[in-house]
C-alpha positions as CSV (number, residue, x, y, z in Angstrom):
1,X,6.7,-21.7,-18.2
2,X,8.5,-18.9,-20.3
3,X,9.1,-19.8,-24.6
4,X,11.9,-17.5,-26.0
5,X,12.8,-16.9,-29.0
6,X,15.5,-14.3,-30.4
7,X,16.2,-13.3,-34.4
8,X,17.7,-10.4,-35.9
9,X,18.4,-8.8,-32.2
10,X,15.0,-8.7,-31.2
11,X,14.0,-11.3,-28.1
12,X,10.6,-12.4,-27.8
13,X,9.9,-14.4,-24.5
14,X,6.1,-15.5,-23.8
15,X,4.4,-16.5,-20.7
16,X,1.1,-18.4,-21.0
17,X,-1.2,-18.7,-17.9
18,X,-5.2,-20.5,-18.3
19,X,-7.5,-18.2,-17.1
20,X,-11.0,-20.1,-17.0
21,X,-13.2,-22.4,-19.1
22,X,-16.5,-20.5,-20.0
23,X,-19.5,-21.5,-21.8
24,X,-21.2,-19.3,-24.2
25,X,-24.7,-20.6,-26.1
26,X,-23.7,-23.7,-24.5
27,X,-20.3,-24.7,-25.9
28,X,-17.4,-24.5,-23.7
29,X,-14.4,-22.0,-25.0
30,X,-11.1,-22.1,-22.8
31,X,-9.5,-18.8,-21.8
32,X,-5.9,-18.2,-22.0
33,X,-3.7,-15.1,-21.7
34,X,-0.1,-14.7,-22.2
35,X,2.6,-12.3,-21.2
36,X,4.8,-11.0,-24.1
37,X,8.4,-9.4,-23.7
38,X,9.9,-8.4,-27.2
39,X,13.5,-6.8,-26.3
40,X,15.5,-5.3,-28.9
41,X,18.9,-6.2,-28.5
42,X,20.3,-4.4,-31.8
43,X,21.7,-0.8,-31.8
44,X,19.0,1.0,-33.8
45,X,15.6,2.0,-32.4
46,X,12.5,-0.3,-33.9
47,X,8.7,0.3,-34.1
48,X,6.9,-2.8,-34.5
49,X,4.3,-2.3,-37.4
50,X,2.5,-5.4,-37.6
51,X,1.6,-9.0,-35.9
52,X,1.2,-12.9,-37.8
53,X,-0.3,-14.9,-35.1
54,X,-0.7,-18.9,-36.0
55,X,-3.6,-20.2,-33.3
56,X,-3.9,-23.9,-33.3
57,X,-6.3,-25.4,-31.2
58,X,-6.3,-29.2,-30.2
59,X,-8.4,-30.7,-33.3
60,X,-5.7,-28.7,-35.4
61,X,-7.7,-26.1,-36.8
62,X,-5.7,-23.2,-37.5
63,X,-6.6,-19.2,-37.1
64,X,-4.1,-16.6,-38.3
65,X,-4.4,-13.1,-37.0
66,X,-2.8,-10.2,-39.4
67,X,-2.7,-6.4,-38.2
68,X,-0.9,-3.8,-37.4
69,X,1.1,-3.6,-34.2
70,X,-0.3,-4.8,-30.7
71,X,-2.8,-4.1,-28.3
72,X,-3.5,-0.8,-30.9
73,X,-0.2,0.6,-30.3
74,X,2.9,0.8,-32.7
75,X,5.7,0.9,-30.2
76,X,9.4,2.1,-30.7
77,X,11.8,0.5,-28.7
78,X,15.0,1.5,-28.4
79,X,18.4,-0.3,-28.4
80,X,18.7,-1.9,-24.9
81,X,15.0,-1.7,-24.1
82,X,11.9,-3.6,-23.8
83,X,8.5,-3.6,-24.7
84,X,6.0,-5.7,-22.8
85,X,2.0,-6.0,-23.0
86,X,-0.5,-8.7,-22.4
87,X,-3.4,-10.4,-24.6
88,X,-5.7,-13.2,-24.7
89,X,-7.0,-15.9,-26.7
90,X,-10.4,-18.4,-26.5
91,X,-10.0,-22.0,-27.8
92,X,-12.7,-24.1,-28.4
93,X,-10.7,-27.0,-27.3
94,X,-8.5,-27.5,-23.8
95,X,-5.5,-27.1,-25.6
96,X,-3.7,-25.8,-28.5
97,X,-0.6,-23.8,-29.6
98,X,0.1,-20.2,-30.8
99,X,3.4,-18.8,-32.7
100,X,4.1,-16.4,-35.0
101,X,5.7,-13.0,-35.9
102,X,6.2,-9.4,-35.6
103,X,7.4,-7.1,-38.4
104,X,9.7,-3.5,-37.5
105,X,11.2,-1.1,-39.3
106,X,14.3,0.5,-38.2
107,X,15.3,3.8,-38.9
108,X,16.5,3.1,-42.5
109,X,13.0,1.5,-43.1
110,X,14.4,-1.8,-43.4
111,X,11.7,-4.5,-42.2
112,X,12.9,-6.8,-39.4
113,X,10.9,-9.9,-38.7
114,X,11.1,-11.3,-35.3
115,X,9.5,-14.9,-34.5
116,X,7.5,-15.2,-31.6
117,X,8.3,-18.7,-30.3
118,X,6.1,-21.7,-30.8
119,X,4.0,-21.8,-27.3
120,X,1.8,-24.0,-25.9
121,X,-1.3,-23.5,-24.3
122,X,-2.5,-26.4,-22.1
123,X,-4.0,-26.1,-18.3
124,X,-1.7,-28.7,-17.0
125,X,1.3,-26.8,-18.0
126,X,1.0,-23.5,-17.7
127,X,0.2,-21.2,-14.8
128,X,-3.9,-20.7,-13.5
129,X,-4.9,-17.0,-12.9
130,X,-7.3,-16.5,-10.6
C-alpha cells in the first residue's frame, strides 16, 4: 500500500513493508521499513535540509525524530526529478503510525515544508519482506 502526499510542488509517496518481529533482552520490538519517493514538481531546484518524523506506536506513545536531511545526505533535486531512499523503524507494539515533514530551501533560501503523509504500519496491511 502506497500514502502520498503532495504540498508546495513537492510529492512524497511512502511504501511500508513489516520486516520481522525480534526480541531483544526479552521484549519483542517489530521491524518495519518503508520506501520514500519525494518528487519535486516545482521549477526551482530544492535540497532538503531537515526531517520531523511523528512515530506512534499502538499504546499511543509518541517519538519525534528532528535532524538534518536523510539517510546522512542533503539531497538537491531538481525540477522534474525524484529522490528516493529507504529507512526503518522498531515499534514496541505490532502496530502504529508515522507522519511528518521535510524542510528545503530553494535557490532563493526560501524554506519549503513538504508533509510526509500520515502512514500506517500494521503487518496485516502492508507488504512482508523476507
Amino acid at each position: 500500500m502506497n500514502y502520498e502526499e503532495e504540498s508546495n510542488a513537492v510529492r512524497v509517496q511512502v511504501t511500508p513493508h513489516f520486516v520481522a518481529t525480534q526480541n531483544h533482552n526479552g521484549d519483542d520490538y517489530y521491524v518495519y521499513s518503508y520506501d520514500v519517493e519525494i518528487e519535486n514538481r516545482g521549477d526551482t531546484p530544492l535540497q532538503l535540509i531537515s526531517r520531523h518524523w511523528i512515530i506512534r506506536d499502538g499504546d499511543g506513545r509518541e517519538e519525534h525524530i528532528i535532524g538534518d536531511g536523510v539517510v546522512g545526505e542533503q539531497p538537491t533535486i531538481e525540477p522534474g526529478a525524484m529522490y528516493s531512499y529507504q529507512s526503518g523503524c522498531p515499534l514496541p507494539t505490532p502496530t502504529g503510525n508515522m507522519r511528518g515533514k521535510y524542510d528545503l530551501v530553494d535557490g532563493e533560501n526560501r524554506v519549503l515544508e513538504a508533509k510526509i503523509p500520515l502512514f500506517f504500519l500494521r503487518p496485516d496491511l502492508v507488504k512482508e519482506l523476507h
